[in-house]
C-alpha positions in Angstrom: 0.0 0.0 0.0 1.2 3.6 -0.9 1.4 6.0 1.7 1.8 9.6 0.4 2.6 12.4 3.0 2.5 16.6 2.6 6.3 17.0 3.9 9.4 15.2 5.4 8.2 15.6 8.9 4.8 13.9 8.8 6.5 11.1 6.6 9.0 10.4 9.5 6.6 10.6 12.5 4.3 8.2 10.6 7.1 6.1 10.1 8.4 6.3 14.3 4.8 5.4 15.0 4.8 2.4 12.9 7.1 0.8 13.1 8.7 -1.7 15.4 12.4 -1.6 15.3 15.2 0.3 14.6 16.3 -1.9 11.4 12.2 -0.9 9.8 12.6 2.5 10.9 16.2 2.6 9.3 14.6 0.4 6.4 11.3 3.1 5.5 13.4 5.7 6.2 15.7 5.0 3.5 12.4 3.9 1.4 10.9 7.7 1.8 14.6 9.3 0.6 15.1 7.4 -2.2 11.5 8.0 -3.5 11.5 11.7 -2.8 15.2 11.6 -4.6 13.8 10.4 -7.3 10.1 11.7 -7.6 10.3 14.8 -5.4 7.1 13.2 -3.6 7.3 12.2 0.1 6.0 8.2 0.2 6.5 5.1 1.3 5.0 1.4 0.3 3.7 -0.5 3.5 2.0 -3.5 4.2 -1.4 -2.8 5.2 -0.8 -4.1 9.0 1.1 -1.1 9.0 -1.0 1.6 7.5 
């Protein structure tokens, strides 16, 4: 599932709140760079147990 956020800071409290360990937050934190890097848009793909 695609999770699109408004700006960086949303993005990475939505990703401290779901996640469970350093290694995912690490993990979908690299995930939302990469994307913005190359899109310009702030999003991550999740399972939906963590949406």
């Amino acid at each position: 599932m695609k999770i699109e956020f408004n700006n960086c800071a949303k993005a990475i409290r939505w990703i401290l709140l779901h996640t469970r360990t350093e290694l995912d937050f690490q993990n979908m934190r690299e995930q939302l760079d990469v994307n913005y890097l190359y899109s310009g848009m702030f999003f991550v793909y999740a399972s939906k147990e963590l949406s």
